[in-house]
C-alpha positions as CSV (number, residue, x, y, z in Angstrom):
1,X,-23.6,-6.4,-44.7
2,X,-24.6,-3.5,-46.9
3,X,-24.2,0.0,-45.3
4,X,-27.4,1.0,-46.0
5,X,-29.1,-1.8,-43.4
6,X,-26.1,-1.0,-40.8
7,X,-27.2,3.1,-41.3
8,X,-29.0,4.1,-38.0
9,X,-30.9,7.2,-37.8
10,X,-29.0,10.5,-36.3
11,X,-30.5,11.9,-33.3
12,X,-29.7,15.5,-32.7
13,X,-30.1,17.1,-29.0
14,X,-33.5,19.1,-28.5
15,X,-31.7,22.3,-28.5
16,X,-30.4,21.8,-32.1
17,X,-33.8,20.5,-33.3
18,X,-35.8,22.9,-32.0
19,X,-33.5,25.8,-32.7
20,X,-33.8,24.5,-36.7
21,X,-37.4,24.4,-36.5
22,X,-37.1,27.8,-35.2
23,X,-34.9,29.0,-38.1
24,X,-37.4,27.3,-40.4
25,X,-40.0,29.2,-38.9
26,X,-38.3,32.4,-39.4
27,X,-36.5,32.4,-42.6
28,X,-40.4,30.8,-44.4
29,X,-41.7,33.8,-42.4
30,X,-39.4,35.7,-44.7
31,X,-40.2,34.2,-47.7
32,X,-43.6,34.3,-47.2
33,X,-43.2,38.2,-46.8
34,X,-41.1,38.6,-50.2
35,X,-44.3,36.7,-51.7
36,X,-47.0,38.6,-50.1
37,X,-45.1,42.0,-51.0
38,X,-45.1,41.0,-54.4
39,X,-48.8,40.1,-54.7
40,X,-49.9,43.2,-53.0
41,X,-47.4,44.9,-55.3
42,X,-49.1,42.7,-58.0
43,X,-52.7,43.7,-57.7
44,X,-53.7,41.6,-54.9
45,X,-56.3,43.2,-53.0
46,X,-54.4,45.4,-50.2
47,X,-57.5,44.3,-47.5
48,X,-57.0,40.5,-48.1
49,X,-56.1,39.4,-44.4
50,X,-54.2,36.3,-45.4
51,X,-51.4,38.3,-47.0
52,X,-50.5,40.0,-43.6
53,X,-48.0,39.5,-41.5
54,X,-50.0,38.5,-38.6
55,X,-52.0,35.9,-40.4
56,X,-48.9,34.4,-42.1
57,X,-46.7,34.3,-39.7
58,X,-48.5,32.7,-37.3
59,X,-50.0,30.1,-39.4
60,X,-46.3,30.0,-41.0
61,X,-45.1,28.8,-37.4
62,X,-48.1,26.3,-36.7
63,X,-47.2,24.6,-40.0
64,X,-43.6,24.2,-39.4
65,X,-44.1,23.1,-35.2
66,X,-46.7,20.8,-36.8
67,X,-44.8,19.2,-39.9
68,X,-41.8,18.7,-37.5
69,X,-43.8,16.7,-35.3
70,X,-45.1,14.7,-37.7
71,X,-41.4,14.7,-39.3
72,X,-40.7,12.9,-36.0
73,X,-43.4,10.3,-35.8
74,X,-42.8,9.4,-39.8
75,X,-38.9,9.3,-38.4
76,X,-39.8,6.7,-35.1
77,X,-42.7,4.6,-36.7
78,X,-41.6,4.2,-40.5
79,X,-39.8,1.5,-41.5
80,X,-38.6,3.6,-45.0
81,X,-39.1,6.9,-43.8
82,X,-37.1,8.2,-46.6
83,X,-40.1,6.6,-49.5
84,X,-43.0,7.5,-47.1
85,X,-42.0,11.4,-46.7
86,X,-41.2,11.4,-50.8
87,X,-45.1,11.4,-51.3
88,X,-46.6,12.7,-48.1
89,X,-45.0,15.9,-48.1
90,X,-46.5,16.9,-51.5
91,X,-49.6,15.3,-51.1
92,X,-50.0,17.3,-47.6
93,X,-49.2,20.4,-49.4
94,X,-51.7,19.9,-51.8
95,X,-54.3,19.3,-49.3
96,X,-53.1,22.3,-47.8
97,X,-54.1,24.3,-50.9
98,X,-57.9,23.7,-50.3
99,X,-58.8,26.0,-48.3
100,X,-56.9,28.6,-50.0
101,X,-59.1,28.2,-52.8
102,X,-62.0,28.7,-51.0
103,X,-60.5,32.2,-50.4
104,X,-60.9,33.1,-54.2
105,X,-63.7,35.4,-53.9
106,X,-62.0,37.7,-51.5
107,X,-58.5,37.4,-52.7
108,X,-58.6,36.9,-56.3
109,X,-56.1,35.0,-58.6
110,X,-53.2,37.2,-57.1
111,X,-53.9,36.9,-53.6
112,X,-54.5,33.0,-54.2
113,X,-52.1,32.5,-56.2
114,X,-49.2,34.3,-53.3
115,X,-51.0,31.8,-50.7
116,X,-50.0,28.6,-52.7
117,X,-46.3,29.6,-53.1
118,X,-46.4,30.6,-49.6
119,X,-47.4,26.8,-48.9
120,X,-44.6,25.5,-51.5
121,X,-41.7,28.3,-50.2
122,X,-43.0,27.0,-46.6
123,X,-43.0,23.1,-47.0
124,X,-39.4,23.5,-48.9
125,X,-37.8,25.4,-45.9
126,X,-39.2,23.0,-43.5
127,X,-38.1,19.8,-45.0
128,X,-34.7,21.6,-45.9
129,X,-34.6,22.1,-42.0
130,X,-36.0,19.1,-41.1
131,X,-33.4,17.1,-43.1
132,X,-30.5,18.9,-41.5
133,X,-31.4,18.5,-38.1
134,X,-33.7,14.9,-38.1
135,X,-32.1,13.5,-40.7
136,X,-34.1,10.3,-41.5
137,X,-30.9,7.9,-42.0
């Protein structure tokens, strides 16, 4: 019997997962800051409401509850997790890069342009955190 078919996923305690997803939350809420502070320092225009704090960080925390769930579900229901979350997780970000777009009027290439690394620096935390406290094997 290989290992691989005898590996059985690890489940952490609730207070582990949900303190990860909280740390996920915070230090993407910190990226996401370092990004916005350089496009405002940039030339982004200083009265484009996605590059504050209270726009980001909220939407930064509905992403990362909201991946994690969905981190869970592809966790239970997957029968090769590990292959399905290899191309949903870029293809979600990607997605999630539409309506950013639509922002270009009001937020120009800079302000834009700090919204999509916010989505990449966001998505990389979360699966960083993800993997450390649902692993998938």
């Amino acid at each position: 019997m290989s290992v691989a078919s005898d590996a059985v996923a690890v489940r952490r305690g609730p207070l582990v997962v949900v303190g990860g997803v909280l740390a996920a939350i915070v230090v993407a809420s910190a990226a996401d800051t370092v990004i916005a502070l350089l496009a405002l320092a940039a030339g982004a225009p200083d009265d484009f409401e996605p590059l504050k704090a209270s726009s980001y960080i909220f939407l930064t925390a509905v992403g990362v509850v909201a991946g994690a769930i969905g981190w869970a579900v592809v966790r239970k229901v997957s029968k090769d997790p590990q292959a399905l979350v290899r191309w949903l997780v870029p293809t979600l970000v990607v997605v999630s890069f539409v309506p950013d777009f639509l922002l270009f009027g009001d937020g120009g290439a800079r302000g834009v342009g700090a919204l999509l690394l916010m989505h990449v620096a966001v998505a990389a935390t979360a699966v960083f955190a993800y993997r450390k406290v649902m692993p998938l094997t």
